[in-house]
Structure formats: structure tokens, C-alpha cells
C-alpha positions as CSV (number, residue, x, y, z in Angstrom):
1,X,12.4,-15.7,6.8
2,X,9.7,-14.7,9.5
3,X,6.5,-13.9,8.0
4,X,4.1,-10.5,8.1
5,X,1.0,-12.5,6.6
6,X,-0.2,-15.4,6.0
7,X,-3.4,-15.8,3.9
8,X,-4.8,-19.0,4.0
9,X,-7.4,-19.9,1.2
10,X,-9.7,-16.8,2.6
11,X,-13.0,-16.6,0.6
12,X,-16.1,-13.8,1.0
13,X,-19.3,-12.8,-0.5
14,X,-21.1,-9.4,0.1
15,X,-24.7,-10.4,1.2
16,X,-27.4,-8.3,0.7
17,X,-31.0,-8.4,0.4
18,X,-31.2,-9.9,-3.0
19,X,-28.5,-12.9,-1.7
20,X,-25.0,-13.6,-1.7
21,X,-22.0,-12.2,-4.5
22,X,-18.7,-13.8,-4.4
23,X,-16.2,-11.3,-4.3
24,X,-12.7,-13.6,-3.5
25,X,-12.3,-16.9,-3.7
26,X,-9.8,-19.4,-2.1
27,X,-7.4,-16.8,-1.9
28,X,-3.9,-17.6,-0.3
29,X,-0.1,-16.3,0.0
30,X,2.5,-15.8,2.0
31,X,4.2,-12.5,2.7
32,X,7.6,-12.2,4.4
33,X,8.7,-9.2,6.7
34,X,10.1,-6.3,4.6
35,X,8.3,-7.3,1.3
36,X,6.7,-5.0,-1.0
37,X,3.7,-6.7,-2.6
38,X,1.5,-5.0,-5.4
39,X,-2.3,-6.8,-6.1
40,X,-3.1,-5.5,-9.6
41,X,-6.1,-7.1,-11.5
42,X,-9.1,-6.0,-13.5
43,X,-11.4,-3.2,-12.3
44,X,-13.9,-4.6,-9.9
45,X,-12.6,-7.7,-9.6
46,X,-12.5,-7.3,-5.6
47,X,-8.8,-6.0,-5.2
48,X,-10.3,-3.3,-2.5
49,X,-12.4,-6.4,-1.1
50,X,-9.3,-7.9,-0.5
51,X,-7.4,-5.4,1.0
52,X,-10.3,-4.7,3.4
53,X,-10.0,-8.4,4.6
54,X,-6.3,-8.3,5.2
55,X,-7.1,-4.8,7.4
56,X,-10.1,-6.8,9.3
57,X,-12.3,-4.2,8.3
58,X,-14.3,-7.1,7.3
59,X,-14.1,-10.9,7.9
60,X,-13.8,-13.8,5.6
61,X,-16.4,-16.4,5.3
62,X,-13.8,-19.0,5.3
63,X,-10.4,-19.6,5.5
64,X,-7.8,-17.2,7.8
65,X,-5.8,-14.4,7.8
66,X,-2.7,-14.4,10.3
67,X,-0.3,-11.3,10.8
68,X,3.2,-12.7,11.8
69,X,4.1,-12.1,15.5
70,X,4.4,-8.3,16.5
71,X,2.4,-6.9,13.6
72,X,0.3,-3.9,13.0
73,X,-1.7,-2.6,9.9
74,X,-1.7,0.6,9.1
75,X,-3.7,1.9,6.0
76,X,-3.3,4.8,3.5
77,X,-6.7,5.4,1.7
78,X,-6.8,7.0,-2.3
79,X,-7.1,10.6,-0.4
80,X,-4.5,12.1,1.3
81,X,-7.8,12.5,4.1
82,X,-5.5,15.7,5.6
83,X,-7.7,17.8,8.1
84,X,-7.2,21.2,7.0
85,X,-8.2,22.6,10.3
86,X,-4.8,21.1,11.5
87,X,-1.3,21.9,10.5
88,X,0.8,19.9,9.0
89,X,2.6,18.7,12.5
90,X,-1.1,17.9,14.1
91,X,-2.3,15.9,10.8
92,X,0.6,13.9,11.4
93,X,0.6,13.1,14.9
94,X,-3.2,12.8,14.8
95,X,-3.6,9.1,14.9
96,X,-1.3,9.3,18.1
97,X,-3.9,11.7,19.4
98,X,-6.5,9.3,18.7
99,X,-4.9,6.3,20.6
100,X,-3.8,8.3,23.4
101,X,-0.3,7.6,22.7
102,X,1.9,10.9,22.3
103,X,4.6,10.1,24.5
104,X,7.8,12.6,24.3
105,X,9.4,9.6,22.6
106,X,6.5,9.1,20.0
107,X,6.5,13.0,18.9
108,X,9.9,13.1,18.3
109,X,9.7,10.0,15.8
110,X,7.0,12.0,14.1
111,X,9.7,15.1,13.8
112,X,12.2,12.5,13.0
113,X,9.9,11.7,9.9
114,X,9.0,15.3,9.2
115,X,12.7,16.3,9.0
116,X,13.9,13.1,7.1
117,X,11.1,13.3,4.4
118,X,11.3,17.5,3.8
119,X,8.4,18.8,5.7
120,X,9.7,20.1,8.5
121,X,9.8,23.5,7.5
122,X,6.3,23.4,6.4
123,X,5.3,21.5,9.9
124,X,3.4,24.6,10.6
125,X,1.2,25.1,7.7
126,X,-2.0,23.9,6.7
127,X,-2.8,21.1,4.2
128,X,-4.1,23.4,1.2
129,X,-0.6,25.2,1.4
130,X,1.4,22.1,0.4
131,X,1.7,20.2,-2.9
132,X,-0.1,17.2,-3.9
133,X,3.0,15.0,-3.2
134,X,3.9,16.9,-0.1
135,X,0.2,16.1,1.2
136,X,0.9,12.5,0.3
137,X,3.9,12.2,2.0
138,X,2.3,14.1,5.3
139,X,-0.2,11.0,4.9
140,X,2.1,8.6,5.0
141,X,4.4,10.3,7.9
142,X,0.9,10.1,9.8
143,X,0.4,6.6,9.3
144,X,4.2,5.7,10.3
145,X,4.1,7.3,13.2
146,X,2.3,5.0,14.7
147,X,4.9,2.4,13.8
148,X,2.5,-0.2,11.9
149,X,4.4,-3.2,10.7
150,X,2.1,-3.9,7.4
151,X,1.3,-1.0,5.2
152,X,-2.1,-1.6,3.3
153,X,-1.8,1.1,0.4
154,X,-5.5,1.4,-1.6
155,X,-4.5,3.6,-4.6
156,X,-2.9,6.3,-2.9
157,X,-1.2,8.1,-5.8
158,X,-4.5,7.5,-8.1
159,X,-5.7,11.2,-7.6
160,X,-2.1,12.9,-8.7
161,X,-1.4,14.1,-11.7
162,X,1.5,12.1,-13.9
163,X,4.6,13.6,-13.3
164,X,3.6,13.9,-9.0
165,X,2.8,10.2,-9.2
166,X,6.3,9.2,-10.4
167,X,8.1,11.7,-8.1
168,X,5.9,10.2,-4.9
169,X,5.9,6.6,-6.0
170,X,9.6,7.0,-5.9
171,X,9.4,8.9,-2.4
172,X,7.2,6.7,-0.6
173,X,8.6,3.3,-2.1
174,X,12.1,4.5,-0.8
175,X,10.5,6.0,2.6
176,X,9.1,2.2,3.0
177,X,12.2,0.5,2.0
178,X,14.3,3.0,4.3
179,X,12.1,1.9,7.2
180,X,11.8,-1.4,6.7
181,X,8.1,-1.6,6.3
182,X,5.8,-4.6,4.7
183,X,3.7,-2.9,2.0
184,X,1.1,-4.4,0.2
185,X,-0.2,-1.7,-2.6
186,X,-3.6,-2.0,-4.5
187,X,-3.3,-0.4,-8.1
188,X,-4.7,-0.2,-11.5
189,X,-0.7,0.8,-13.1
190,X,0.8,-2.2,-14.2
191,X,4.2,0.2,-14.3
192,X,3.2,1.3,-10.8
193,X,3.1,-2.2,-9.4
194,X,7.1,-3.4,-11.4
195,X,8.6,-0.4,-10.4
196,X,7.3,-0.5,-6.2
197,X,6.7,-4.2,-5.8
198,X,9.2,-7.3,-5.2
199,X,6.3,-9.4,-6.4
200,X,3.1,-8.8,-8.1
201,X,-0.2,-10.5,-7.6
202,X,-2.6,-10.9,-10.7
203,X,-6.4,-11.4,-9.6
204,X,-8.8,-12.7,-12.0
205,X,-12.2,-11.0,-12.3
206,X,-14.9,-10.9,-10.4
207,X,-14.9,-13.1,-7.9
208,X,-11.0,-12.4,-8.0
209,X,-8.9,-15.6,-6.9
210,X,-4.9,-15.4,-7.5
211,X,-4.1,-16.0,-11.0
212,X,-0.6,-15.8,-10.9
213,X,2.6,-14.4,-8.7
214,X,5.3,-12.9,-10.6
215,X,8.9,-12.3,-8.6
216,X,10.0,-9.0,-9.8
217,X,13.7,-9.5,-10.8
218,X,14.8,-6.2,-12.6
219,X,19.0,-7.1,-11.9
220,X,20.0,-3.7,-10.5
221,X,21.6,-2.7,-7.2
222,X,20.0,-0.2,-5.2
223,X,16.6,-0.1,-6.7
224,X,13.5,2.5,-6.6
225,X,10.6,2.6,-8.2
226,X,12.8,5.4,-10.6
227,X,15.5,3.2,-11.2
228,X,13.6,0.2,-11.9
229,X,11.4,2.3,-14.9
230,X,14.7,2.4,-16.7
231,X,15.6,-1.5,-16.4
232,X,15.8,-3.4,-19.5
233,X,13.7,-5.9,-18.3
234,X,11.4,-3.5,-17.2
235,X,9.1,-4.1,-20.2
236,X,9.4,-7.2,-20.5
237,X,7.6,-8.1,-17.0
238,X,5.1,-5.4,-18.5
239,X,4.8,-7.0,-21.5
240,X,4.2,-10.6,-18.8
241,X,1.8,-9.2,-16.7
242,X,-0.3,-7.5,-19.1
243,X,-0.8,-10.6,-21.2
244,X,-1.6,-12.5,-17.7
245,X,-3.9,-9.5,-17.5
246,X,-5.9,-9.9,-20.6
247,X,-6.2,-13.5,-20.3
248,X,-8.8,-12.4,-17.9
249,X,-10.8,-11.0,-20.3
């Protein structure tokens, strides 16, 4: 199967005045087009580092990062970032607006989105009118309207109350699986990253390096991240990951 990324024993340090500290080491893997991958690991360990490497925000020191052929990253931040001095329709064809890009054919993709994910009756609103999962999924139509082919996702539910986070983990991880999108997802929720991802990273700490891969399996047809909660097996990879989890400690 054609690739999306290939990450190729990438390391980086932040240097500052006081010298250099190693946030990833000899990190590499593999990820195929149409994969959802989750990076959990313990806080700080450089999970957010690593994500901004594979967005070439910033640049390893060694090793390489190669997106397979035709890709584009697009990147959904921990807030929603919704301008409320634009409705609902402008947030979301805003980064079209930025690139100079909003052909006929481009806009009506983004009222494709709108009407396939329940906003377009609130296209003309503002932001502070809609629901914390109803901003969410304006942010996502926003970043899929410029048709990236990797998703970078840092967090993006960590702000929502419990019940909206299960309701939009299960909207957006079927929104990406409907559209065929690579997604690679940054959380702290073990239960997040089973129930979204088809494999899960686990990142030792600080500086993070790959500690182990885990193929999510749950044996269901059909699956969203609702679905896969209810698996019997679902606590058992819980129950895996957490003890690969704590052997970082």
C-alpha cells in the first residue's frame, strides 16, 4: 500500500541560550494512506515536538521526513481558533481566502461539507452562537476544504467537556474515515487514542523515542470511535497500553 509518511530515524533538540535539550530521538515509522494513527505518551515527553516536525513547522536535526507523493498537511490546533468576526460559512472557507484559491468548484466542496456534517443551516451565524462540538466540526470543515491529504490533530477535543468529546470524537473520526483522510492525532486519552486510531504509538519520556506500536484490532465491522468503546477487547488494549505507559515511569 502507498504511503502518506515516512519518518526516518528523525531526531531534534530545542537550543537555547543555556545549550541544547533533546526532545525526540531516532524516531521512525511508516504511515500508509487512509490510516488513522494516535501518538500518546507521557506529558511533556515531546508528542507536540513531534507533531510540529511532521507539519515542518520545524526541522529535524537529523534524519527525514517524506510525505508520500501528492500529499498535503493540514493541522487542527487544541482551539477551535474560529474568527468570531466571520460567520460560520467565511470561518470555513477562510484558509481558501488565504491561498487565493476560492474557485466556484472549491466553495461548493465547502457547502458540500457544511451540508454533509449539519451546519448548513447555521452557515450564517457567528461562532459564539454554535455549540462546542458544532465549533469543532466548523474547524475541521475549514481545514478539509482545502483538501489536505494528512491531518495533524494536536488535542483538538482537549477543551470540551466529557459527554461533547465523545459525541465529536465520534463525528470527526467518521468525517475522516468518510473522506478518506490520513490522521495522525496527539492525545493525552488512552480511550481517545483505541477508539479513533488503527494503531497507537507509545513515546517514552522526555526525549520521547517510539516505545512501542500497538495495531488496534477491536473485531467489529463498521467501526467508530462509539462502537469501538463498547468492544470487548476494548479494555484489554487499555489495560496494554497503559502498562506500556507506566513502564515509562
Amino acid at each position: 500500500m502507498e504511503y502518506a509518511l515516512n519518518i526516518d530515524h528523525i531526531s531534534y533538540s530545542y537550543h537555547t541560550l543555556n545549550g541544547e535539550t533533546p526532545a525526540v530521538t531516532d524516531v521512525s515509522i511508516t504511515i500508509e494512506k487512509g490510516e488513522f494513527i494516535a501518538i500518546v505518551g507521557p506529558s511533556g515527553c515531546g508528542k507536540s515536538t513531534l507533531l510540529s516536525l511532521i507539519a515542518g513547522l520545524i526541522h529535524p536535526d537529523s534524519g527525514a521526513i517524506t510525505l508520500g507523493s501528492n500529499s498535503n498537511i493540514g493541522y487542527m490546533f487544541q482551539k477551535d481558533n474560529l474568527f468570531e468576526w466571520r460567520t460560520v460559512y467565511g470561518n470555513a472557507r477562510l484558509g481558501l481566502d488565504i491561498q487565493h484559491c476560492a474557485t466556484p468548484k472549491k466553495l461548493e466542496y465547502v457547502d458540500t461539507l457544511l451540508k454533509a456534517y449539519g451546519l448548513d443551516s447555521f452557515k450564517d451565524v457567528r461562532p459564539s452562537q454554535l455549540s462546542g462540538g458544532m465549533r469543532q466540526r466548523a474547524a475541521l470543515i475549514r481545514t478539509l476544504a482545502l483538501e489536505p491529504d494528512l491531518l495533524l490533530l494536536d488535542e483538538p477535543f482537549s477543551a470540551l467537556d466529557y459527554q461533547t468529546r465523545l459525541e465529536v470524537c465520534d463525528d470527526i473520526g467518521t468525517i475522516l474515515k468518510n473522506e478518506g483522510k490520513t490522521a495522525i492525532l496527539v492525545t493525552h486519552d488512552l480511550s481517545e487514542a483505541i477508539s479513533m486510531g488503527d494503531r497507537v504509538v507509545v513515546l517514552t519520556k522526555r526525549p520521547c523515542t517510539i516505545r512501542d506500536i500497538i495495531t488496534i484490532d477491536l473485531g467489529i465491522d463498521n467501526r467508530t470511535p462509539m462502537t469501538s468503546r463498547n468492544a470487548p477487547a476494548f479494555k484489554d488494549y487499555f489495560n496494554i497500553i497503559w502498562k506500556e505507559l507506566t513502564g515509562n515511569e
